[in-house]
matplotlib code that plots the C-alpha trace (Angstrom):
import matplotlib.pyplot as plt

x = [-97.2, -99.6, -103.4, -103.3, -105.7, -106.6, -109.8, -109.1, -111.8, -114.2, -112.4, -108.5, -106.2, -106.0, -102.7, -100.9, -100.5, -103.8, -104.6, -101.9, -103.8, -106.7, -106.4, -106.1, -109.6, -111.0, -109.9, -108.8, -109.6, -113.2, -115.4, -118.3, -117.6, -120.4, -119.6, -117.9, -115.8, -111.8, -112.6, -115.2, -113.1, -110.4, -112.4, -113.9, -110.2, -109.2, -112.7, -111.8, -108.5, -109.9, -112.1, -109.4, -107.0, -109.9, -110.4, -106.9, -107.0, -109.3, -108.4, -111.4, -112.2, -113.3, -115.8, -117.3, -116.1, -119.7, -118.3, -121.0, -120.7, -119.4, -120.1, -123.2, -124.6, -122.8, -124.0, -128.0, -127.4, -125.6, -128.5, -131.4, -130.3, -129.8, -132.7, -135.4, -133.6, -134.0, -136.3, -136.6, -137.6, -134.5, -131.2, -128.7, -126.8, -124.9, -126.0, -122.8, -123.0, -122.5, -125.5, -125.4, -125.8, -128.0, -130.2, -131.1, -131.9, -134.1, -136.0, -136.0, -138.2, -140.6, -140.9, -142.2, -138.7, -137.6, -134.2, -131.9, -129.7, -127.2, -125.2, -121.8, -119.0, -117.4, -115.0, -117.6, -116.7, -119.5, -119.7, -119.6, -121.9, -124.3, -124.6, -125.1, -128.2, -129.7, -130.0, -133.3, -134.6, -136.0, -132.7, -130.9, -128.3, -126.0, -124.2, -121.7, -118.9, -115.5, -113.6, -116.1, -115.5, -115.8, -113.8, -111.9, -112.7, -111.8, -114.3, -113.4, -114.5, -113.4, -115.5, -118.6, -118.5, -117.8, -120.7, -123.0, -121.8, -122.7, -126.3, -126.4, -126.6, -125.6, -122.2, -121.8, -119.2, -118.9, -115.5, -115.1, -113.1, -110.6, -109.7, -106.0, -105.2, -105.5, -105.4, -108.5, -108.8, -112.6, -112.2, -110.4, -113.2, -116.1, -117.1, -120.0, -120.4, -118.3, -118.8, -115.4, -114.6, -112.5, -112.0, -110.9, -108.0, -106.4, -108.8, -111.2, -115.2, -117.8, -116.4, -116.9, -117.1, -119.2, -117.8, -120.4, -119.3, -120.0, -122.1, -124.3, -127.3, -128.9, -131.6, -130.6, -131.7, -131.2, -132.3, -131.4, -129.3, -128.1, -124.6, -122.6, -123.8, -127.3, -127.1, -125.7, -127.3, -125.8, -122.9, -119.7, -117.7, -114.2, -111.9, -112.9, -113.1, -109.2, -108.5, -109.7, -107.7, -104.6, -105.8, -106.1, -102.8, -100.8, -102.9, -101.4, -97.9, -97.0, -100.3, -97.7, -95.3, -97.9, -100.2, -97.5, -96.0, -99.6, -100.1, -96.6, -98.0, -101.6, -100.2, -98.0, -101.4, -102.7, -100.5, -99.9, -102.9, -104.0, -101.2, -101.7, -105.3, -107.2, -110.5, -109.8, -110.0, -109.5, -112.8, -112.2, -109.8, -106.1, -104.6, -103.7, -107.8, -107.7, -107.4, -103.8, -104.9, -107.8, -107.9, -110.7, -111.1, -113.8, -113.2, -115.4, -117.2, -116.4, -118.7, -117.3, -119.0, -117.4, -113.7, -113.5, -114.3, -111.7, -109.0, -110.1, -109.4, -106.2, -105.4, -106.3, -108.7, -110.8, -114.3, -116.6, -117.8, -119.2, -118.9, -122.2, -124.3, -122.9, -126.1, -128.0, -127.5, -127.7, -125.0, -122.5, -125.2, -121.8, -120.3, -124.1, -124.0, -120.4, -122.0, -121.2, -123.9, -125.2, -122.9, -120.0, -121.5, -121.9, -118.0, -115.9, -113.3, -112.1, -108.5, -107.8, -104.4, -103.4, -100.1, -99.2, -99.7, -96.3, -94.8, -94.4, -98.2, -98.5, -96.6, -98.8, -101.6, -100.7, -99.6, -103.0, -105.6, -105.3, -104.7, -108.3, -110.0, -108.8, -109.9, -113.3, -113.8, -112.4, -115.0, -117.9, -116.1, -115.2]
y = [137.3, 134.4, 135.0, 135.3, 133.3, 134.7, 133.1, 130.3, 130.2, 129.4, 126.7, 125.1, 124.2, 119.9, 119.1, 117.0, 114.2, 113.9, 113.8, 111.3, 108.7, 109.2, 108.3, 104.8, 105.1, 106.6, 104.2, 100.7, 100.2, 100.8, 98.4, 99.4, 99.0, 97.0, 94.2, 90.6, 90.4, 91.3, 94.7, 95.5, 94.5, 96.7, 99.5, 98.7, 98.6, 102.0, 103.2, 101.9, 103.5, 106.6, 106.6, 106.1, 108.8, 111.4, 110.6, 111.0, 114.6, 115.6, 112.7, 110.6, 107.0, 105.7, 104.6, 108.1, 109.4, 109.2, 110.5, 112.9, 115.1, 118.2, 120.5, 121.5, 118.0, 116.9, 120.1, 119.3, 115.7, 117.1, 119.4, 118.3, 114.5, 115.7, 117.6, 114.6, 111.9, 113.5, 114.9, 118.7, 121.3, 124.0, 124.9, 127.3, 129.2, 132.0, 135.5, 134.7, 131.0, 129.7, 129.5, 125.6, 125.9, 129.2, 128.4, 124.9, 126.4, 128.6, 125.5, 123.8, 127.4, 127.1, 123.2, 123.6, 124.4, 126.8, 128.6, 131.4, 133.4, 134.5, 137.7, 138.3, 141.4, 143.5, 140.8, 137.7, 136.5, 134.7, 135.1, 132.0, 133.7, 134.5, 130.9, 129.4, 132.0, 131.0, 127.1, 126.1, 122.8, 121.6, 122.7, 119.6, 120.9, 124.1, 124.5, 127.1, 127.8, 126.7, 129.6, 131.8, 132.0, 135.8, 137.2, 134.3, 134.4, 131.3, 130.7, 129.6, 126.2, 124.3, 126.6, 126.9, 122.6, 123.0, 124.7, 122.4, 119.2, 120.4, 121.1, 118.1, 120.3, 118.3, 120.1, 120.8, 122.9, 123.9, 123.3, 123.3, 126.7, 125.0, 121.7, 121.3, 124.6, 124.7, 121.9, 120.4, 117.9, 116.8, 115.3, 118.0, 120.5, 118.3, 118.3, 116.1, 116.6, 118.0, 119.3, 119.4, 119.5, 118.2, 121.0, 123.6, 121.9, 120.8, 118.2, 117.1, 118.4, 116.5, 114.9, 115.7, 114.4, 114.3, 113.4, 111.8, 111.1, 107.3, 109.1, 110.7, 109.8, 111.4, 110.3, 110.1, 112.2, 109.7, 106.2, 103.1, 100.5, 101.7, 102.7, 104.2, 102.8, 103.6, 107.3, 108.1, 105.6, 106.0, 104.2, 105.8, 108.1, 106.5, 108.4, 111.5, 109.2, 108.5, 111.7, 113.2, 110.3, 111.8, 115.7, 114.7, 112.4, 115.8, 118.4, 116.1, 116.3, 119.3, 121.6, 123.2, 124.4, 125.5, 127.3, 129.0, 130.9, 131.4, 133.5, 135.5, 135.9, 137.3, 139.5, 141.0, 141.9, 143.3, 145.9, 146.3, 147.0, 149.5, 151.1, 152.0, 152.2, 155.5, 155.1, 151.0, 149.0, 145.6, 143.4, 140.4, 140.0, 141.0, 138.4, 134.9, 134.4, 134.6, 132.1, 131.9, 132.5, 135.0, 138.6, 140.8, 144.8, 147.3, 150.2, 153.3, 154.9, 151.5, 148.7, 145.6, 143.4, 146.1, 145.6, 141.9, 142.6, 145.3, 142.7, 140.1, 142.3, 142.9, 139.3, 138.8, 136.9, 137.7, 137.3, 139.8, 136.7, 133.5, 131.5, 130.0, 133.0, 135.4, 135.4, 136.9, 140.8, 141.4, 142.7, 140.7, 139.2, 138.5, 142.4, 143.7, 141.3, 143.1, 146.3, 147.5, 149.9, 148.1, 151.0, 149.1, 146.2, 146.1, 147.8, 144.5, 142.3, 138.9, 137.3, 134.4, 132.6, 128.4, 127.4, 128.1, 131.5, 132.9, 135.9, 137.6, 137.6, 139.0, 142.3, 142.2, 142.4, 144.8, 147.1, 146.6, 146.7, 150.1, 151.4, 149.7, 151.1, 154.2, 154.1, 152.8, 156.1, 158.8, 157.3, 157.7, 161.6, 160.5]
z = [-124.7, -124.7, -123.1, -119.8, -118.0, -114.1, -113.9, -112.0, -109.4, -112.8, -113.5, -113.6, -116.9, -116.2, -115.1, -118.0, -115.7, -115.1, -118.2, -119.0, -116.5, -117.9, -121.6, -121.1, -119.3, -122.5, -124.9, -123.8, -120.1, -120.4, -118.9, -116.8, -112.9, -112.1, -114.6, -113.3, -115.9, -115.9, -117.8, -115.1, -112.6, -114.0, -113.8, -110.1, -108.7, -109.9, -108.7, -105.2, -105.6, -106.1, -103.1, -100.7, -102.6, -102.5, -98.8, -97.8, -99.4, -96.3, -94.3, -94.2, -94.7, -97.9, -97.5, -96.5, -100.1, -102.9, -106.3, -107.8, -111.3, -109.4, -106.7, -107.6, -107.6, -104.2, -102.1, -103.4, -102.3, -99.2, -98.2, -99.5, -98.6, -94.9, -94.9, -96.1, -93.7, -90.4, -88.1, -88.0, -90.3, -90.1, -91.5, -91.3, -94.0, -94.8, -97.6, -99.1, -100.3, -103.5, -105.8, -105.6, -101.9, -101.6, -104.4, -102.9, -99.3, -101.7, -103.5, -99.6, -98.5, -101.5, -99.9, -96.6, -94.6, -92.9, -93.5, -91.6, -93.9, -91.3, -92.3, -92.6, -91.7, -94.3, -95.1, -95.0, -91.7, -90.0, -86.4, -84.4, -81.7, -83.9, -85.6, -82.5, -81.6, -84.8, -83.3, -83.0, -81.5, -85.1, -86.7, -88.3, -90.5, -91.0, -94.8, -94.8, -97.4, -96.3, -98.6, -100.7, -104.4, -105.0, -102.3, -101.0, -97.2, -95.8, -92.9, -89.5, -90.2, -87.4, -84.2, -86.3, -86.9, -83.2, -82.3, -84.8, -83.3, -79.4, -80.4, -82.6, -85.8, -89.0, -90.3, -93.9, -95.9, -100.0, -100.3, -103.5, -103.7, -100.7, -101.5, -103.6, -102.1, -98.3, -96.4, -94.6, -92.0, -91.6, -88.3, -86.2, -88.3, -87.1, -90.5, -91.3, -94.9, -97.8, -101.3, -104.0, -107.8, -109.0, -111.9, -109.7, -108.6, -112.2, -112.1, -114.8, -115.3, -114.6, -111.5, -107.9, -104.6, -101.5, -98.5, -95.7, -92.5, -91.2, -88.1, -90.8, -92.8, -95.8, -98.5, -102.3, -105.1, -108.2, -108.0, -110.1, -109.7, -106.6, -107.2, -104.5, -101.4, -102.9, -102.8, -106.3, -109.0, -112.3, -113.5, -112.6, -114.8, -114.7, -116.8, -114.6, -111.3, -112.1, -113.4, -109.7, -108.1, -109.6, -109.2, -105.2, -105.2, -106.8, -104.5, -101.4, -102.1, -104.0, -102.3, -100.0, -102.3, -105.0, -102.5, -101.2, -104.5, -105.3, -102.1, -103.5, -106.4, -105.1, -102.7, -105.7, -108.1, -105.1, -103.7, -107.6, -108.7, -106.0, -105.9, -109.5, -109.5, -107.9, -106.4, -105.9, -103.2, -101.9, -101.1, -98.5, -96.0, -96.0, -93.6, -93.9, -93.5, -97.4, -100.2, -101.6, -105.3, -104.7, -105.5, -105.5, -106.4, -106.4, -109.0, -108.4, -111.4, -113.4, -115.0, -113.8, -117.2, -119.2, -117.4, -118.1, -121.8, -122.6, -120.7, -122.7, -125.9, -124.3, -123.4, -120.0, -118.6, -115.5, -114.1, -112.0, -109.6, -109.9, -113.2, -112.4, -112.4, -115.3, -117.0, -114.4, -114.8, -111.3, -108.6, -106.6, -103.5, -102.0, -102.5, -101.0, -98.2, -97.2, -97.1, -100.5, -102.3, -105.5, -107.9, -106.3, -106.6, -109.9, -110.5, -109.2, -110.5, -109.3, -110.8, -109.5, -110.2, -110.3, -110.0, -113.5, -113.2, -113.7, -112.3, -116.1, -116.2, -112.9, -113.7, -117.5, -115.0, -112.7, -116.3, -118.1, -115.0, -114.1, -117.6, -119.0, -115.8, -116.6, -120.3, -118.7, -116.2, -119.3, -121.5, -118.6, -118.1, -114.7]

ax = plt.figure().add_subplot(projection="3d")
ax.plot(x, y, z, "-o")
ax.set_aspect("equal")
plt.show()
């Protein structure tokens, strides 16, 4: 059997028609969007095009749509932009964001601001209640995850925007995890801003969006020659501007269908893999609150860095969290914010499946998992 790659909250195989639309970007339409000339004006249409296809993914204008490098780069221009451009000194956020999001509130604290880090339940629910307690008068924006990359808790989005827009809190969401697999509506979410990649949906890298609502204002980060409606200056990456265009146009019309044999396929490695596997359990929510291609174990007694290297040597690729903080030999924040001690923090393992996971490398899963845990805990006489 071919590798089996279930790591697709890191980071999507590009779909072949994606990369189809953008060769022609790469090699003989490449004129710079700003120019007057046909070529430029080649590239400027499709640029347009994209905005409004990006847009229509999460039903916005597009106009509203800034393209950015990634998610990273769009929730710093979300949050800090936000923050700089209006009056007040607070924001809200969660103990279970992304680094791009957490680590930014972090720099913002260092800077003069003030932040709440509001905790979560044992499956990384907020609680609308207690977001609204932690409202202040000098509060101007609240960033919390729409579906969280290590346990796949999808967030309800649409009470805590709610909440936000009554007290005339600034709403922004990561959704980077979310978009091409669940569908979002910004306007019935009172969304305000919103962060996506276009790699985790069979997109390319080094391409990602920001959506900004035409009610809200935020300062830029990079300045230049004042490319997207001043708040992004750099000339525009085309190929992967197109290559999103087409990522969003697929996600549209085949999102139902995909997310749906994804959620078949999730449930199957997880009554699989406990079932097979003593001492495991599930971490994240069981019910529909839960991202269609997420799946997320605790192993007592086992070394979660140690896991993902004995499936790689068998084939199979997994992760034990975020792909943007592997270096740092530190526990799951996400795991100790649910409760978990830092032993089981440190004992996880996230798969995460696309839609070209097939059901063959499913059941290979489901074999191998609990028979290199098992290896792991003999070695360690457990």
């Amino acid at each position: 059997m071919e590798y089996i790659y279930l790591d697709d909250a890191a980071t999507t195989r590009v779909d072949e028609r994606v990369k189809e639309v953008m060769n022609d970007f790469l090699s003989e339409k490449y004129g710079n969007p700003s120019s007057p000339h046909r070529k430029g004006k080649e590239s400027r249409e499709q640029v347009k095009s994209a905005r409004k296809e990006t847009a229509s993914l999460i039903n916005a204008y597009r106009d509203e749509i800034i393209f950015t490098s990634g998610g990273t780069e769009s929730d710093n221009l979300a949050i800090k932009g936000a923050m700089r451009e209006n009056e007040g000194n607070h924001l809200i956020t969660t103990k279970i964001e992304h680094p791009a999001v957490y680590d930014t509130c972090k720099f913002l604290e260092e800077n003069g601001y003030e932040v709440t880090y509001l905790e979560v339940d044992e499956n990384g629910f907020v609680d609308v209640g207690k977001f609204e307690s932690a409202i202040r008068e000098k509060t101007v924006l609240a960033s919390i995850m729409y579906a969280n990359n290590e346990i796949g808790t999808i967030e309800p989005i649409e009470n805590l925007g709610k909440v936000a827009h009554e007290n005339d809190v600034i709403f922004h969401t990561d959704a980077v995890q979310a978009v091409g697999k669940v569908p979002i509506d910004v306007n019935n979410e009172n969304i305000d801003l919103l962060s996506l990649s276009g790699h985790k949906f069979h997109g390319p890298k080094g391409i990602g969006a920001l959506y900004i609502s035409s009610e809200v204002d935020i300062q830029p980060m990079i300045h230049g020659g004042g490319h997207e409606n001043g708040l992004r200056s750099g000339t525009e990456n085309v190929p992967g501007i197109v290559g999103l265009k087409k990522a969003c146009e697929i996600a549209k019309n085949e999102m139902k269908s995909d997310s749906k044999r994804m959620k078949k396929y999730r449930d199957k490695i997880i009554e699989g893999i406990l079932a097979n596997t003593e001492k495991s359990y599930l971490n994240g929510p069981k019910d529909e609150n839960r991202l269609p291609n997420n799946a997320n174990f605790t192993f007592e007694g086992v070394d979660g860095d140690a896991l993902v290297l004995q499936l790689d040597s068998k084939g199979i690729a997994g992760s034990t969290g975020s792909a943007c903080s592997t270096t740092e030999v530190k526990p799951s924040r996400v795991l100790l914010s649910l409760g978990s001690g830092e032993n089981e923090a440190f004992s996880s393992l996230r798969l995460t499946l696309s839609k070209f996971t097939k059901e063959e490398e499913i059941e290979k899963a489901i074999e191998t998992v609990p028979e290199v845990v098992s290896n792991l805990r003999a070695m360690n006489d457990l």
